[in-house]
Structures are given as structure tokens and as C-alpha cells.
N, C-alpha and C positions, 0 to 999 in steps of 0.2 A: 422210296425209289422202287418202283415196280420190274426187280432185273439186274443186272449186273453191267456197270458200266464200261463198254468194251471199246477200242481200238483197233482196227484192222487196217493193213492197206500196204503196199510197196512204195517203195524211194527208187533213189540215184543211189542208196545205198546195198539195195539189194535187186534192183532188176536195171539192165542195159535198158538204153532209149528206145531200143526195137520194142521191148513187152511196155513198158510206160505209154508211150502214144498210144498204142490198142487200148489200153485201159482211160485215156484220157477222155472228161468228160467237158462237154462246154456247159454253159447254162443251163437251157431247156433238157438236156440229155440229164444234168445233176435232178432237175424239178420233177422227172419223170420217174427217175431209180424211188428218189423219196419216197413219191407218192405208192410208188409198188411197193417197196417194202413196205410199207403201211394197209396198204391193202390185202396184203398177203400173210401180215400179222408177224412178220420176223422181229420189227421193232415195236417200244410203246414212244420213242422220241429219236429222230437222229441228223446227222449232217454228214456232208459229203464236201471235202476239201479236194480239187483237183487243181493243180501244178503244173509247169512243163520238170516236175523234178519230184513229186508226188501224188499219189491219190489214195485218199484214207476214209475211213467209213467211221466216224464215232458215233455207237447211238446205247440207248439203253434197249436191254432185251432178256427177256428168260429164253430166246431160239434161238444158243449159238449156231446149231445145227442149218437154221435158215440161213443164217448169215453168210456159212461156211459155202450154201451150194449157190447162194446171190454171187457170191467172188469166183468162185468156180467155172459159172458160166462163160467169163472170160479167159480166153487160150492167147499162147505166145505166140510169137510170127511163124513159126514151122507146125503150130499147134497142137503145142503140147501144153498141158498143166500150170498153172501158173502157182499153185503152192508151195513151192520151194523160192517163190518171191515174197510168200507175205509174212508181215509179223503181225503177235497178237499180242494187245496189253490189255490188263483188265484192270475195273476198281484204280486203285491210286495211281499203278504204273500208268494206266491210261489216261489220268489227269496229267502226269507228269508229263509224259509224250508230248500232248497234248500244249502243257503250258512250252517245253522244250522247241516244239515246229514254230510255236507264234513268236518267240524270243529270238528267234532264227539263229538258235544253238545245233538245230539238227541240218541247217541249211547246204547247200554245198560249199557256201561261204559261209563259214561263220559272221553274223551280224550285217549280213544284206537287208536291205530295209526293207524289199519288195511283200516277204512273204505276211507282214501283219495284215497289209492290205488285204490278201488275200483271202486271210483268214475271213479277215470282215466280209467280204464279200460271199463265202461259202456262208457265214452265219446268216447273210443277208437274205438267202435263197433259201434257206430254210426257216427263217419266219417267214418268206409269200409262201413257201408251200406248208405254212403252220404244221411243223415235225418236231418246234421245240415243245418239250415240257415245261413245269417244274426245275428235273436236273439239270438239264441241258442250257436250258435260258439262264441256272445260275452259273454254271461253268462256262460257257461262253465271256458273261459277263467280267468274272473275274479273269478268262484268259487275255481278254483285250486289257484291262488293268496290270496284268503283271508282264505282259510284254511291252507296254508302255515304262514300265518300272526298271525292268532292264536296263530299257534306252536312254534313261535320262539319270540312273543310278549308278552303270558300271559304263568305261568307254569302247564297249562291243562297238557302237556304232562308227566310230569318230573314222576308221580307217574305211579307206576308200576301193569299196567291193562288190561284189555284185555279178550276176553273169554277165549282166550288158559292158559293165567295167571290164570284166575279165577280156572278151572278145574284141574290145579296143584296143587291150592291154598285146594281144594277140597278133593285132594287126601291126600294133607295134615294132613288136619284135622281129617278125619277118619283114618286115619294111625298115630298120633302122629309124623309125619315127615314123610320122604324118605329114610331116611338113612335101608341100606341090602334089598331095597326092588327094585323088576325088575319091567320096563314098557315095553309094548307093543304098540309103535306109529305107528298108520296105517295114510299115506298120508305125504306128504311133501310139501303141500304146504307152502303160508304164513301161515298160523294156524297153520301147521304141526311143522316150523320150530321155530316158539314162544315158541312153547310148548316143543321141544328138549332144546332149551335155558333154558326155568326154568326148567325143571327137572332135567338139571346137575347140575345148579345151586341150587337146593333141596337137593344134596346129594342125589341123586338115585345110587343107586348100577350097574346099568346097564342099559341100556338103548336100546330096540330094534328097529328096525328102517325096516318099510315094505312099498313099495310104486309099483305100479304096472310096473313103469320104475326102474328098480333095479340100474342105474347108478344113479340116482336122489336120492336111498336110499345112497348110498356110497356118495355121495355131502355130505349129511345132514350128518352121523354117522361120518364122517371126520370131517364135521366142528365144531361137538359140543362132540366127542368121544362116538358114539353110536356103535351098530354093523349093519350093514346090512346085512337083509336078501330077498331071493330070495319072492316074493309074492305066491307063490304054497305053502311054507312052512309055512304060517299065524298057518294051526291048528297044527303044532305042535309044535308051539311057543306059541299059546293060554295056554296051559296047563303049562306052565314053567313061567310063570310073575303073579305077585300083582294086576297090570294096564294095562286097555286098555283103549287107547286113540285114539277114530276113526275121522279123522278128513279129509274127501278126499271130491274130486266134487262127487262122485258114485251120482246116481239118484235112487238109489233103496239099499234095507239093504245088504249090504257084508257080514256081522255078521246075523245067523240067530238061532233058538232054538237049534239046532243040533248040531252046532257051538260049544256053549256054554255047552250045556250038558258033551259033550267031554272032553272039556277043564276041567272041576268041576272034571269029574271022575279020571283023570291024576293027578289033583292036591288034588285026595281024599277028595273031599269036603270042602276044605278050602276055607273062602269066595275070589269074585275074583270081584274086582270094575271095570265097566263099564263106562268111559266117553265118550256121542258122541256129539260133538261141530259140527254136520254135519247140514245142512237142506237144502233139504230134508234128515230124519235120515237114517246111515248109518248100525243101529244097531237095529233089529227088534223088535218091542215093549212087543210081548209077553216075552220076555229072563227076564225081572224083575218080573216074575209070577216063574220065578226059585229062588229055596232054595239055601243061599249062590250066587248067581249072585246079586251084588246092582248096577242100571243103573240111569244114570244121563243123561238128555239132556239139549240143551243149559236151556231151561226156570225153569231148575232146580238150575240153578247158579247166579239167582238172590239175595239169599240170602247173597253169599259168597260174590260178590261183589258191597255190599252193605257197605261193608267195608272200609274202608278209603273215603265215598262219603263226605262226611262236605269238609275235605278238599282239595277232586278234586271241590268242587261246589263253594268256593273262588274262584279258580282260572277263573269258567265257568261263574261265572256273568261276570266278565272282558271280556274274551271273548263274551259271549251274546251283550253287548254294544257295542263292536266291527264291530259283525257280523248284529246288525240292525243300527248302521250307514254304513257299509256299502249294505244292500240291500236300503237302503232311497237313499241313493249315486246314486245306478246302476237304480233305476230303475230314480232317477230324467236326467239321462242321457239321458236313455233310451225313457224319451218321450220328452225330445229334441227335440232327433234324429228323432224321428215320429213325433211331430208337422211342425219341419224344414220341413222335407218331405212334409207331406201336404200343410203346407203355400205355399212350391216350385212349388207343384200342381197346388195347387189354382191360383197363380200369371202367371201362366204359359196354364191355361185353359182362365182364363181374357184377357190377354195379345193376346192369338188367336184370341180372338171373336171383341177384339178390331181393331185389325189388318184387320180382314173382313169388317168389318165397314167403316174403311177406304179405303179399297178396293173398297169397294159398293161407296164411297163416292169420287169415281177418279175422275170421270167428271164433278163438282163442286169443286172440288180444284185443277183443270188445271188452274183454272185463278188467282188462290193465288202465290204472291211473296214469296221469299222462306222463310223471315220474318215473312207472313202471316201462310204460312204453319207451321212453326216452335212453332209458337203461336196455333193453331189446336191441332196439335202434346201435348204441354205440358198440353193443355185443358183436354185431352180424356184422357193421364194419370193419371193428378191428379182425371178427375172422378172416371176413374180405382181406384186408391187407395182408393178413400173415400168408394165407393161402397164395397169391399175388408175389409176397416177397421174394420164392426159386425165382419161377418164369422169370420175372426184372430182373432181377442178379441175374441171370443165364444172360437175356438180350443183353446187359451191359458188359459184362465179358465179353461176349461175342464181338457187340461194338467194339472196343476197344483192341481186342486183337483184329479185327478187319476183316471177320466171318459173314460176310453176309450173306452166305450159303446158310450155314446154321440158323442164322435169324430169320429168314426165310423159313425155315423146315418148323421151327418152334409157332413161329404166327400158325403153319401149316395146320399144324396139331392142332392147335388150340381151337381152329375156326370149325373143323373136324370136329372137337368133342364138343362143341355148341351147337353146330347142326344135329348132332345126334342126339 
């Protein structure tokens, strides 16, 4: 592993939804950071996981320091510094993390199913922008296996969570139920589509279904008995429903004051809830400075599903133990495979310099029988080896207590006193 396997990036646990949307990245925006930081040499492999509730940079690298002014360049809404948002894992913690976000142990719900998806999907973008390695493609690999292990080993999943759940869960509450009461779902994605599921499953009256590919709203209002409608006609379906539920990629508000005004004066000022499960939000923030509009974003549904956490959080210790045997697992694999390496190195730089030795040393051992030579031969070996035996013992120490700094500095040397 060429570098120290790092973890960087902000949550819903350490930055509010204002600095999270700034940081948020769609597709093409993740394929482009890649390919810069590769161009720029901060990393030798990495990936970019972006969320409407995270965004995380894993890659391998010897340039913390690149890394540190890559995350830097992004400022908070008043624009200030975003370092007091990020965390850093390195080496094992950063597998753990790592296997922890795909497990959806780090989630806002514990054991929402949305984020493996995701994972895959960031993994997926960085194979078209070929960023994996070696380490990377193996850690990947096994993160999609051990959060599959999770799901089908401990009952993280079985309770019914989610932020699109949650937001139903929401409309809920302020409404005394669903039942006579119309929604208005903007987006169909996987959010979109959580959210069409509990809401019939709410006893919603109706269900409106708007998505900017209108075949995609007829998918969803089919599969779950919604209606679809054309995306031009959003405002004059605004005025005619209870809920709005804005859940799309949009990078900027769809929904904006105007919007909304509209929509209140059609429905003669009866209040009208606002949920936007977007980030960055899809739904402009002044519109809850409106009489009768009440707006909710995701970090407002903390409360709601707060609910049944005891016990999702049974089940998540089980899985926690899980998931740090197996980052202890990968990564004691994983410096195997790099000590193996190195030894092969080293044995294999020895082995040269021995080789010229005897080279150097032809014309005194023309006159050896081939007994004698053989005896020569097994001499310069075994000094080989003895000489060989620190360095090894050191690298496997080092392995072993989880120095891959030191094992690094030792290859360092060693390559040093062979150039020279």
C-alpha cells in the first residue's frame, strides 16, 4: 500500500445542513474532484461518498497535507472554515468507519437501508473514473460484503426507518394520521420511492407523484397507486394537497417563496406542511417565514426518529462487534499482504547484490569443484538470510503493532543504501 489509508469528510453529525449542501457533490462533480486529486498527486487511489447526510473522501495517500487544503477549499455558508466539521480516520479506524457508514450503524437512523446503495454507487464512480487500486478495490469489496452481513445476520434492518419513513412519520403526527389528507411527492428517486410506500401505506387519500421524467412518475404512481403528473403542473397541484414532500438530486430550491405564496392563497390559507428530505435543500428557506407554510428539513427529523432507537440500538451493538471484527480481520490481511510484499522486496534486492558479489568473485571460483562451489553458494545464502533476519523481524513487528509509518521509513532506508 503505497500511503496511509485515510478517512476524511463531515456528517449530520458534525456539520448543520447549511455547510453539508455546500459540500455536496452530484455525479459528474464527484468524477471531476477524483480525477483532480489524481492529477494533482494528493492521492495514489480514492472515492468520494456524498449523501444528503454525508460526504467523505477515502483514499490512499502519503499527501495528508493535499488532502487537508482539497477539503479546505470548501467554506460554510457565512464563509468561514469548514475544519471544525471534519473528522479524520486513518489505517484501521478508517476501514472501520468506513465498514460502520455502509452497515448504516453511523446513519441518522440506525439501520436505514438507503445508504449501501449509495455506497455502491460512490464505488461505482470511481471505477469509471479508474481511482481504485489494489487497496481500495479490496476494501470496497469487502465493505459491500460486510454490510450485506450485518443485514441478514443481526435485526438492524427489520424496524421500519429511514428519513423518507421518518418524514411520513412527521406528517403524521401533526396531522393525527393520513387518512382524507393529499400529498404532493416531488422526485422519485430511492427517497422518493420510500416515501410513496409509507404514505399509502398511512392511509393517504391521494397521493401525487411529480418527477422531471414524467415516465418515471407513472413507474412510481403505478407501483404504489399514486397519480402522475406532468412536472410544469407542480404549482397547480401546490394548491390542492396537505404535503409536500420534495425529495430530488435538484442542486438548487425548486420550491421558492412565490411558490408557496400561491399555493396558501388557492388553498385560502389553510396550513400546508412542507417536507424537504433534499441536500442540498430543494425548498427555499425563507417559505417558513410564511403564515400557514410549516417547513421541515432533514435535521429537523431528528426528533421523530428518535423513536424506536433502544431498540434499533440492540440490534446495532451486535452488529458494531461485527463490523470491528471485521475491520481487525481486513486490515490484519491487509498488512500481510504489504509486509509479504516488502519481505519479497527485500529478499529480492539481497539476492541481487549477492548475485554481483559472485559475479565480482568469478575469477576465484574458477578453480572451485563444483562441491566447493556449492558449499560458496550455500555460505553467501545463509549470510544472506542472517543479515535479512533484523530488517524482517522489524517489518513484522511493525506489522503487527499497525506502524505503517515505520515500515515505510525502513523500505525508505533500505532502498537508500541500494542506490548508494
Amino acid at each position: 500500500m503505497s500511503g496511509e489509508l485515510i478517512a476524511v469528510g463531515l456528517s449530520h453529525h458534525t456539520a448543520p445542513v447549511s455547510v453539508r449542501e455546500r459540500m455536496a457533490m452530484d455525479e459528474d462533480r464527484v468524477k471531476e474532484n477524483l480525477a483532480r486529486l489524481h492529477q494533482e498527486g494528493a492521492v495514489s487511489e480514492a472515492f468520494l461518498l456524498s449523501t444528503c447526510n454525508r460526504v467523505e473522501l477515502y483514499a490512499v495517500s502519503r499527501d495528508i497535507e493535499a488532502i487537508q487544503e482539497f477539503m479546505r477549499e470548501h467554506r460554510g455558508p457565512e464563509g468561514e472554515p469548514i475544519d471544525r466539521y471534519l473528522y479524520w480516520h486513518r489505517n484501521e479506524e478508517a476501514v472501520r468507519h468506513l465498514f460502520r457508514v455502509a452497515s448504516s450503524l453511523d446513519s441518522l437512523v440506525v439501520g436505514e437501508p438507503q445508504i449501501l446503495g449509495q455506497v455502491k454507487t460512490a464505488i461505482r464512480l470511481a471505477e469509471e473514473s479508474k481511482s481504485l487500486g489494489r487497496t481500495l478495490n479490496t476494501l470496497t469489496r469487502q465493505t459491500v460484503s460486510v454490510a450485506k452481513r450485518v443485514r441478514t445476520e443481526t435485526r438492524i434492518g427489520e424496524s421500519r426507518v429511514g428519513i423518507g419513513n421518518a418524514g411520513v412519520d412527521l406528517a403524521q403526527m401533526i396531522f393525527g394520521g393520513l387518512t382524507g389528507k393529499r400529498a404532493l411527492l416531488l422526485g422519485v428517486g430511492e427517497m422518493g420511492r420510500q416515501v410513496s410506500r409509507a404514505m399509502v401505506n398511512a392511509g393517504l387519500e391521494e397521493l401525487i407523484v411529480a418527477n422531471r421524467t414524467y415516465e418515471r412518475s407513472v413507474e412510481c404512481a403505478e407501483e404504489h397507486g399514486g397519480t402522475p403528473i406532468q412536472w410544469d403542473r407542480m404549482q397547480e397541484y401546490l394548491g390542492r394537497v396537505d404535503v409536500v414532500i420534495a425529495a430530488t438530486g435538484a442542486t438548487r430550491p425548486i420550491l421558492d417563496r412565490t411558490h408557496v405564496q400561491k399555493a396558501l392563497a388557492a388553498r385560502r390559507y389553510r396550513s400546508l406542511l412542507l417536507i424537504d428530505l433534499s441536500v442540498p435543500r430543494n425548498i427555499a428557506r425563507d417559505v417558513e417565514d410564511l403564515e400557514q407554510a410549516f417547513l421541515y428539513n432533514v435535521d429537523d427529523l431528528t426528533a421523530v426518529m428518535e423513536q424506536g432507537k433502544a431498540e434499533r440500538q440492540n440490534a446495532a451493538d451486535a452488529a458494531v462487534r461485527l463490523v470491528d471484527e471485521e475491520a481487525s480481520r481486513f486490515m490484519m490481511k491487509l498488512k500481510e499482504v504489504s509486509i509479504g510484499q516488502h519481505i519479497g522486496s527485500l529478499t529480492k534486492v539481497a539476492e541481487q547484490i549477492r548475485m554481483e558479489e559472485m559475479e565480482r568473485s568469478a575469477r576465484v571460483l574458477e578453480g572451485l569443484d563444483p562441491k566447493q562451489r556449492k558449499a560458496v553458494e550455500a555460505m553467501t545464502r545463509a549470510m544472506m538470510k542472517k543479515i535479512l533476519h533484523r530488517p524482517i523481524s522489524t517489518l513484522r513487528d511493525a506489522a503487527r503493532e499497525g506502524d505503517l509509518e515505520r515500515i515505510e521509513l525502513l523500505m525508505s532506508a533500505w532502498s537508500q543504501e541500494d542506490d548508494s
